[in-house]
VOLUM-445599 format. One record per atom (N, C-alpha, C, O, CB): residue number from 1; chain; x, y, z; atom name. Coordinates in Angstrom, 2 decimals, always signed. Last residue first. Glycine has a CB too. Layout:
PT    n  chain        X        Y        Z  atom
PT  NUM      A        X        Y        Z    CA
...
//
This chain:
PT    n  chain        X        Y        Z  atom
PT   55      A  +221.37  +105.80  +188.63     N
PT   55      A  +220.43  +105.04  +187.52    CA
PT   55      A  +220.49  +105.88  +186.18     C
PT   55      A  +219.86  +105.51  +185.19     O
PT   55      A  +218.73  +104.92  +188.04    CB
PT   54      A  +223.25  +107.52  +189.62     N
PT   54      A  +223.58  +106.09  +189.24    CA
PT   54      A  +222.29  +105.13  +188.41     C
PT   54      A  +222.39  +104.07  +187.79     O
PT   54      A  +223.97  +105.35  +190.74    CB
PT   53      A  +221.76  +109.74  +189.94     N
PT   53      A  +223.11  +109.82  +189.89    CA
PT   53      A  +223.71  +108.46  +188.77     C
PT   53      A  +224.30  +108.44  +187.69     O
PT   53      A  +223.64  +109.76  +191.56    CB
PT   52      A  +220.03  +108.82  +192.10     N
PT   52      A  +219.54  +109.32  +190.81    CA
PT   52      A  +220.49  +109.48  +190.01     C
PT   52      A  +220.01  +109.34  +188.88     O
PT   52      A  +218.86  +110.45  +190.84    CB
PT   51      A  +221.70  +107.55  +193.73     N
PT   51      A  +220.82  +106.62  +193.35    CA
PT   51      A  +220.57  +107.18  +192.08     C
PT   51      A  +220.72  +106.53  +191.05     O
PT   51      A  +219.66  +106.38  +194.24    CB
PT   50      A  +222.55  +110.26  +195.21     N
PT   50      A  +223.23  +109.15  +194.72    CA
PT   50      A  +222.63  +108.54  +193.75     C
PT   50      A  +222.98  +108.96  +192.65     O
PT   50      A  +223.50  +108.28  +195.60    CB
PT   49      A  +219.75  +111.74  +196.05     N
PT   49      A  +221.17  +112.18  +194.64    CA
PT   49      A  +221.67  +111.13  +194.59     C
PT   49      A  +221.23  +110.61  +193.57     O
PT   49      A  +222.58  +113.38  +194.86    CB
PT   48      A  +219.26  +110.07  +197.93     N
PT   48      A  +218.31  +110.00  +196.81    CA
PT   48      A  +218.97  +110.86  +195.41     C
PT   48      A  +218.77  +110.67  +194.21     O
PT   48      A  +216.81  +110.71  +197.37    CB
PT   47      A  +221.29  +109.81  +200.14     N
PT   47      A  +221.15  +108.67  +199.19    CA
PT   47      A  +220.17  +108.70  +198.04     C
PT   47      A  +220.08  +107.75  +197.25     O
PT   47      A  +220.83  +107.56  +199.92    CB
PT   46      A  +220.78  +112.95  +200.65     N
PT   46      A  +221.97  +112.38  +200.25    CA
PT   46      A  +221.72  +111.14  +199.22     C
PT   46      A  +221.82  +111.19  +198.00     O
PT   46      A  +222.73  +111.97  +201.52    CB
PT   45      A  +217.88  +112.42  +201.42     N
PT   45      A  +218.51  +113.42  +200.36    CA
PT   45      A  +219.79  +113.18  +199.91     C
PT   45      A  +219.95  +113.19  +198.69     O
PT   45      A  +218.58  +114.74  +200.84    CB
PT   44      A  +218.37  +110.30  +204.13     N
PT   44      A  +217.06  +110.16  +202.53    CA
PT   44      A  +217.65  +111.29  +201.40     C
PT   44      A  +217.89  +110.75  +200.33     O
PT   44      A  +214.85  +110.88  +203.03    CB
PT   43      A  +219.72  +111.90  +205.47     N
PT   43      A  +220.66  +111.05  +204.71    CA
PT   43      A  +219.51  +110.48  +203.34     C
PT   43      A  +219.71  +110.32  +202.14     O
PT   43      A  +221.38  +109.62  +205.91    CB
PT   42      A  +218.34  +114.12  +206.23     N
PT   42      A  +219.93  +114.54  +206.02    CA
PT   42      A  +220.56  +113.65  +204.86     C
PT   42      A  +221.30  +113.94  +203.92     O
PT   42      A  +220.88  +114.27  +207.50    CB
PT   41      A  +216.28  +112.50  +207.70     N
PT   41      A  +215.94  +113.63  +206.03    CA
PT   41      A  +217.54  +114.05  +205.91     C
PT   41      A  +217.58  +114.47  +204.75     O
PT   41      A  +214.57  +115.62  +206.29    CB
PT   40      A  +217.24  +111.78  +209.67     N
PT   40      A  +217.01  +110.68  +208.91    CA
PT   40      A  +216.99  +111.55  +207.48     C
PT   40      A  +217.57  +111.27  +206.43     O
PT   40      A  +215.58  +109.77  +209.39    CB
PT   39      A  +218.10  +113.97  +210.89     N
PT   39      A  +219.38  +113.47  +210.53    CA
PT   39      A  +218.82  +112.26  +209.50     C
PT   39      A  +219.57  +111.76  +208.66     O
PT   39      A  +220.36  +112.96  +211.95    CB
PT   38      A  +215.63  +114.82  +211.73     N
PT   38      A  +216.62  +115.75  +210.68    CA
PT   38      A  +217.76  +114.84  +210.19     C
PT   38      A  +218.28  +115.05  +209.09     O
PT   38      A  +217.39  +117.17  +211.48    CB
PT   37      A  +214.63  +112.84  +213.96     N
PT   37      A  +214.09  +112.84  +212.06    CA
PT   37      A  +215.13  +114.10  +211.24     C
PT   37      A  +215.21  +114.03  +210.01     O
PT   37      A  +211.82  +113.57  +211.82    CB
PT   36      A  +216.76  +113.16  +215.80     N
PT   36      A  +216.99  +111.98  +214.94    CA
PT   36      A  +216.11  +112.24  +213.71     C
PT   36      A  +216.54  +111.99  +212.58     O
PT   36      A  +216.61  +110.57  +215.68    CB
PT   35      A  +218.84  +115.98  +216.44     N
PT   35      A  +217.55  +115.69  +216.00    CA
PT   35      A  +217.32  +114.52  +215.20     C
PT   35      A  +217.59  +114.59  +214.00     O
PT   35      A  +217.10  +116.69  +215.35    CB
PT   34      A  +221.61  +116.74  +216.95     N
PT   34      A  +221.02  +115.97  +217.58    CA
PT   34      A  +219.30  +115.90  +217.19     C
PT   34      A  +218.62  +115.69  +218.20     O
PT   34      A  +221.42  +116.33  +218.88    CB
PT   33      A  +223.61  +115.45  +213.55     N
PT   33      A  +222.74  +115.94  +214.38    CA
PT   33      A  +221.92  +115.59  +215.91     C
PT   33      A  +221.60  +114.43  +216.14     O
PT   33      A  +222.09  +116.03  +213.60    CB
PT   32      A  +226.13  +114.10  +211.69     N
PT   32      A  +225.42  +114.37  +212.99    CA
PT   32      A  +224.25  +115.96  +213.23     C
PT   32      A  +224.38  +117.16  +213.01     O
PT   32      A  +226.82  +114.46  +214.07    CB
PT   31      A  +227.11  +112.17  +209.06     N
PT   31      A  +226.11  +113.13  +209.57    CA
PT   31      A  +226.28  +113.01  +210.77     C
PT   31      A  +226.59  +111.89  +211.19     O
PT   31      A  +224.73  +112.99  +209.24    CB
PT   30      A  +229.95  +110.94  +206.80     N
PT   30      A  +228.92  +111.05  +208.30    CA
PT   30      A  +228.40  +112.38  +208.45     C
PT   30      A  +228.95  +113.44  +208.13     O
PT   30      A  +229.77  +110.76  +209.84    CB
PT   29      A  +229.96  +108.96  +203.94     N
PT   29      A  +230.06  +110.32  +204.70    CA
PT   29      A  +229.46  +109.92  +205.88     C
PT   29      A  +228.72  +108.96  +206.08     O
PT   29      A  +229.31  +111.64  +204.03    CB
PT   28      A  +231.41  +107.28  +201.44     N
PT   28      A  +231.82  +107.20  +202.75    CA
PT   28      A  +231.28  +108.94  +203.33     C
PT   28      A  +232.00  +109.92  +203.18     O
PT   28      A  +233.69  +106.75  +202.80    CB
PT   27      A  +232.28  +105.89  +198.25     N
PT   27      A  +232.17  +107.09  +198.86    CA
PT   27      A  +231.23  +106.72  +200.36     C
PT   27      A  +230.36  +105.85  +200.27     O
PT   27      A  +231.43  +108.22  +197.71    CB
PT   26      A  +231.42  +103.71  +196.75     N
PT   26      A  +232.44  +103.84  +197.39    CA
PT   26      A  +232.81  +104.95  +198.21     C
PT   26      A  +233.81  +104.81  +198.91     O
PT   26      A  +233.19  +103.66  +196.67    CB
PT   25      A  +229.26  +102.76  +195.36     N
PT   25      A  +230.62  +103.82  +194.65    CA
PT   25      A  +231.49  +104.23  +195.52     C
PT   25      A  +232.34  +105.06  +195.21     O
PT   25      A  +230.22  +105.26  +193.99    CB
PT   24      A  +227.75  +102.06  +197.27     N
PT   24      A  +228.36  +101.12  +196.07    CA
PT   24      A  +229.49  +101.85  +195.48     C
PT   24      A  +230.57  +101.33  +195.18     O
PT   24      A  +227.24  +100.77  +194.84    CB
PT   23      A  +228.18  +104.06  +199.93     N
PT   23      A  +227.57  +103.97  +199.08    CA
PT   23      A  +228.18  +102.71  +198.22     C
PT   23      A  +229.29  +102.36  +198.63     O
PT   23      A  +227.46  +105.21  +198.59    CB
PT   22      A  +228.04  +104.67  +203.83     N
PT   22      A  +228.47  +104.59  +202.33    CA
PT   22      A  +227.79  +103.83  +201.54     C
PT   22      A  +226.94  +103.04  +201.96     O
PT   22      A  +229.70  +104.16  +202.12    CB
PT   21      A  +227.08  +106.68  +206.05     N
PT   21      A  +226.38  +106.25  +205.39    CA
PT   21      A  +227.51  +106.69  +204.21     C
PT   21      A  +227.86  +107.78  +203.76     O
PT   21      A  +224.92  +106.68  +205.54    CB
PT   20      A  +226.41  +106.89  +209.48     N
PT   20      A  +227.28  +106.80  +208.34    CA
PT   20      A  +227.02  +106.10  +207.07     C
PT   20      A  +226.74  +104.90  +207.11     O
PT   20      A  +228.31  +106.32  +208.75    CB
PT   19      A  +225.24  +109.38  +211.65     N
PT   19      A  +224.98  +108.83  +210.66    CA
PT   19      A  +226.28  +108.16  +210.02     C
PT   19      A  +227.28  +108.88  +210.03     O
PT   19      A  +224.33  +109.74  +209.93    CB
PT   18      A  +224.50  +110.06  +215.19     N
PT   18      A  +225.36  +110.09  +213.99    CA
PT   18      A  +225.22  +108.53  +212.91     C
PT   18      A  +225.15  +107.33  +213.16     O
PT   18      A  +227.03  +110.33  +214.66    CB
PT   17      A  +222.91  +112.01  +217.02     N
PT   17      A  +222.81  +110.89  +216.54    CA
PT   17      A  +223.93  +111.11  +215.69     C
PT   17      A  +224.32  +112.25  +215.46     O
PT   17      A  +221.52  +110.49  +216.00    CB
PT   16      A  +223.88  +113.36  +220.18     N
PT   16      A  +222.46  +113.32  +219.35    CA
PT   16      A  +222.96  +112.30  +218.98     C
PT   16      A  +223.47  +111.50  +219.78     O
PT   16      A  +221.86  +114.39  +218.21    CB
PT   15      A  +226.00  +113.43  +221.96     N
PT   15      A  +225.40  +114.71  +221.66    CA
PT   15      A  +224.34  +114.60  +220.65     C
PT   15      A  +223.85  +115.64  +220.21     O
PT   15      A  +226.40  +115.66  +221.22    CB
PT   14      A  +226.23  +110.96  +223.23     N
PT   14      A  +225.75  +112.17  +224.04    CA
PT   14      A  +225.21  +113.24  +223.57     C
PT   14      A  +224.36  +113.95  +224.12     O
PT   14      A  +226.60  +112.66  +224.67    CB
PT   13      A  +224.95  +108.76  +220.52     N
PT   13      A  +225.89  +109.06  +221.07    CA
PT   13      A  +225.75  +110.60  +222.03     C
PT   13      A  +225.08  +111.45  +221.45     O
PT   13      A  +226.83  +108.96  +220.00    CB
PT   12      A  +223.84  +106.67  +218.62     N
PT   12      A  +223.36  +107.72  +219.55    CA
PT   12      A  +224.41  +107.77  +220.26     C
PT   12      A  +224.85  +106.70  +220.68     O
PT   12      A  +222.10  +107.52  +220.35    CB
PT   11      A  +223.90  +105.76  +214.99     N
PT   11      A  +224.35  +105.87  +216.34    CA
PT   11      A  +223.89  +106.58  +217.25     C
PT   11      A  +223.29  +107.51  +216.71     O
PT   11      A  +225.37  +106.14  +216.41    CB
PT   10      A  +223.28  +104.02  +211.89     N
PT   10      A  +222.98  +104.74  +212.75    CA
PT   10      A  +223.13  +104.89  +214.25     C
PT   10      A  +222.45  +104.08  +214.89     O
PT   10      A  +222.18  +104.74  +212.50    CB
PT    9      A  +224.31  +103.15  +209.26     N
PT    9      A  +224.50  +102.59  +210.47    CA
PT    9      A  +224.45  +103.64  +211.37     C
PT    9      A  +225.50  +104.21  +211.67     O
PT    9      A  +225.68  +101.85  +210.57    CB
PT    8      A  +224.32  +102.01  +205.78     N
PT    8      A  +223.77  +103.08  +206.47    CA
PT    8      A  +223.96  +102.47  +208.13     C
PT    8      A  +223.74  +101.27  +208.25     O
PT    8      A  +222.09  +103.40  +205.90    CB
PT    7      A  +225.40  +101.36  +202.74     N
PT    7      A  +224.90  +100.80  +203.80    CA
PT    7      A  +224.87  +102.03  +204.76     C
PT    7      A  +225.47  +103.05  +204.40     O
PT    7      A  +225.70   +99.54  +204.26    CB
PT    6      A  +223.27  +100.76  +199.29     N
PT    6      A  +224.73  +101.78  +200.18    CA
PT    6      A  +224.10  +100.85  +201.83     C
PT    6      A  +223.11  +100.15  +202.07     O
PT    6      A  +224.44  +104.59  +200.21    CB
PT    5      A  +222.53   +99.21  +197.31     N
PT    5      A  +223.07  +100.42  +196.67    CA
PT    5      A  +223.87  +101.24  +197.93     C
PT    5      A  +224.77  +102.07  +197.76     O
PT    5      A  +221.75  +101.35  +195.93    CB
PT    4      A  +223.23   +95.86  +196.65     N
PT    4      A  +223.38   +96.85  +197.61    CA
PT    4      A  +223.52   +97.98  +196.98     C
PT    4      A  +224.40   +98.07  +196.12     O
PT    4      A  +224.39   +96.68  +198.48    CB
PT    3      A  +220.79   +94.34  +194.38     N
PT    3      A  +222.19   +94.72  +194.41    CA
PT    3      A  +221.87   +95.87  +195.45     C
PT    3      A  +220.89   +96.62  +195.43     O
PT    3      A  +222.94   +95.16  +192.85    CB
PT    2      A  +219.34   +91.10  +193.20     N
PT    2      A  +219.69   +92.00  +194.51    CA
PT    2      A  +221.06   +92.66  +194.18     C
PT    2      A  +222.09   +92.07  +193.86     O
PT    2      A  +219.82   +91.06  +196.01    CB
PT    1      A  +217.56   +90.37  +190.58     N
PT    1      A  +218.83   +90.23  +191.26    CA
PT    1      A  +218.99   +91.39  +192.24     C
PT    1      A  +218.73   +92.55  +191.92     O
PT    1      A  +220.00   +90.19  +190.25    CB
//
């Protein structure tokens, strides 16, 4: 069975990238950076406490 563990929606905007990224639990953060692989490792660490958190 498929279950969403978070959704993630990535932006470029003038000053780099911005992240948003909520979770099944309901919690809601944004990242920015202008470095798109820092901002991808910003949110892989975020959603990998979550997950560990919740299993």
């Amino acid at each position: 069975m498929e279950e969403t563990l978070c959704s993630i929606e990535i932006v470029k905007d003038g000053k780099g990238y911005k992240a948003k990224v909520q979770t099944s639990l309901g919690r809601y953060v944004e990242y920015r950076n202008e470095d798109f692989e820092n901002l991808l490792q910003q949110v892989y660490e975020d959603i990998q406490e979550e997950i560990e958190t919740t299993i």
